[in-house]
N, C-alpha and C positions, 0 to 999 in steps of 0.2 A: 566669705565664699559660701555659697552655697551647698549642700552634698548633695554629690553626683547622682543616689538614686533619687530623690527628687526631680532631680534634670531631664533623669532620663527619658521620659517618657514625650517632655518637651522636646527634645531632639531627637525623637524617632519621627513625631509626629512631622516633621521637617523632611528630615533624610527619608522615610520612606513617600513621600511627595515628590522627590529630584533635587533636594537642596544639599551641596556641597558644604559638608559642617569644616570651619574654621578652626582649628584651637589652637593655632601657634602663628607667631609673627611672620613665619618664614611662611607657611600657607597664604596671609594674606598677601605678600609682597608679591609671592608665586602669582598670583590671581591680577595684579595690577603690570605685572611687565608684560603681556600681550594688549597692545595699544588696539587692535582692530578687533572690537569686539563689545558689546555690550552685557552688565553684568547687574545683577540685584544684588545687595546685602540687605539682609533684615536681622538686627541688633533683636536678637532674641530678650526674654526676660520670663520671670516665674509672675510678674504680676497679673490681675484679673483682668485689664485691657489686651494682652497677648493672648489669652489663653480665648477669650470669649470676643474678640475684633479682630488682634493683628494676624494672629497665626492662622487663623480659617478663614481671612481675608488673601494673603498674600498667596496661599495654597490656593484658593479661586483663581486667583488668578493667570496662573500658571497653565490656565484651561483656553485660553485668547489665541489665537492662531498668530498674530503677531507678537514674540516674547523676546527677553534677553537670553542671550547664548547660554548663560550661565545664571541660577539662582545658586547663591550661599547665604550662608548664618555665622554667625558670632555671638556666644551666649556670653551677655553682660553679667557681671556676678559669679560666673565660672572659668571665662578661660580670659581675662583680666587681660594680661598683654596682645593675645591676640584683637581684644575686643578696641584694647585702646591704639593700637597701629590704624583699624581700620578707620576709625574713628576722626584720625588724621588727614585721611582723605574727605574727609565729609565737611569738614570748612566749608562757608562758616555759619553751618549751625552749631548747636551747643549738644554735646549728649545728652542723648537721652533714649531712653528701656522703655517701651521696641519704638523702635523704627525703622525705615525705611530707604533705604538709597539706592538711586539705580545710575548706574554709570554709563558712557558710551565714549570710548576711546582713550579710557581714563580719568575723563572727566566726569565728575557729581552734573548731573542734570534733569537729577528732580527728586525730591525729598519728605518724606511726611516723617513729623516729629509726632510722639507719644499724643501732644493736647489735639490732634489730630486724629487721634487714634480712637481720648478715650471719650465714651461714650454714643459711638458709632459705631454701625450696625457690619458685617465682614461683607455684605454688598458693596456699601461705600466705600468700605476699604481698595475693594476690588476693582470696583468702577473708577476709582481715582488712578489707580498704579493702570488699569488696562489702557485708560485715558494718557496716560505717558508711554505704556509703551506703542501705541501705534504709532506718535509721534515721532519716537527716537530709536524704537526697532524695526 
C-alpha cells in the first residue's frame, strides 16, 4: 500500500474537480444499483502516466457539455477492496492503474486501459473519453 500522504494530493486533485472518491465496497456497489444513469470510474494510481495523461485528461474532460451523471475514482494501491469490486465490473478487460471506464445503465461501454494512456498527451485523453461521451450521454 501506499501512504496516504502521498495519495493525498492525488485525490484532492480529483475530488476538487467533481469526482466522487471510492474507498469501500459498499461505495462502489452504492454507485452501481441505480440502473438509469451513466457514470465514469477512473482507477486512480501514483504512476507518471496519471499524474502527467490520465488525471489532467479525465479532469478535461469533465469540461464537454455532454457528460456522465456521475464521475468517481478508485485509488489502486490504497483502497485495494474498493478498487478490486470495481474492477469487477470492468470485464473483460484486465486491471490495470489508471484507467478508464464509463458506464451507462450499468453496463461498461467504453474503456481506455493504462497502454492507452501511457505516453499520450491529456488532449487525447480527453478527446477520446469526450468522443464516448457524446455517444452514450
Amino acid at each position: 500500500m501506499y501512504p496516504e500522504e502521498l495519495c493525498t494530493p492525488m485525490r484532492a486533485e480529483l475530488t476538487s474537480s467533481g469526482f466522487q472518491e471510492l474507498k469501500t465496497v459498499e461505495e462502489v456497489d452504492k454507485l452501481f444499483t441505480n440502473k438509469n444513469q451513466t457514470f465514469l470510474i477512473f482507477i486512480n494510481s501514483v504512476c507518471g502516466c496519471a499524474a502527467g495523461s490520465a488525471r489532467p485528461g479525465v479532469i478535461l474532460s469533465t469540461e464537454n457539455v455532454k457528460r456522465p451523471d456521475i464521475f468517481a475514482t478508485v485509488f489502486a494501491g490504497q483502497d485495494k477492496e474498493a478498487t478490486q469490486r470495481a474492477r469487477e465490473h470492468m470485464a473483460p478487460y484486465p486491471p490495470s492503474s489508471p484507467s478508464i471506464a464509463l458506464f451507462k445503465n450499468g453496463e461498461i461501454v467504453h474503456f481506455i486501459e493504462r497502454h492507452e494512456i501511457e505516453g499520450n498527451l491529456k488532449h487525447v485523453i480527453a478527446e477520446n473519453l469526450i468522443n464516448a461521451y457524446n455517444q452514450h450521454c
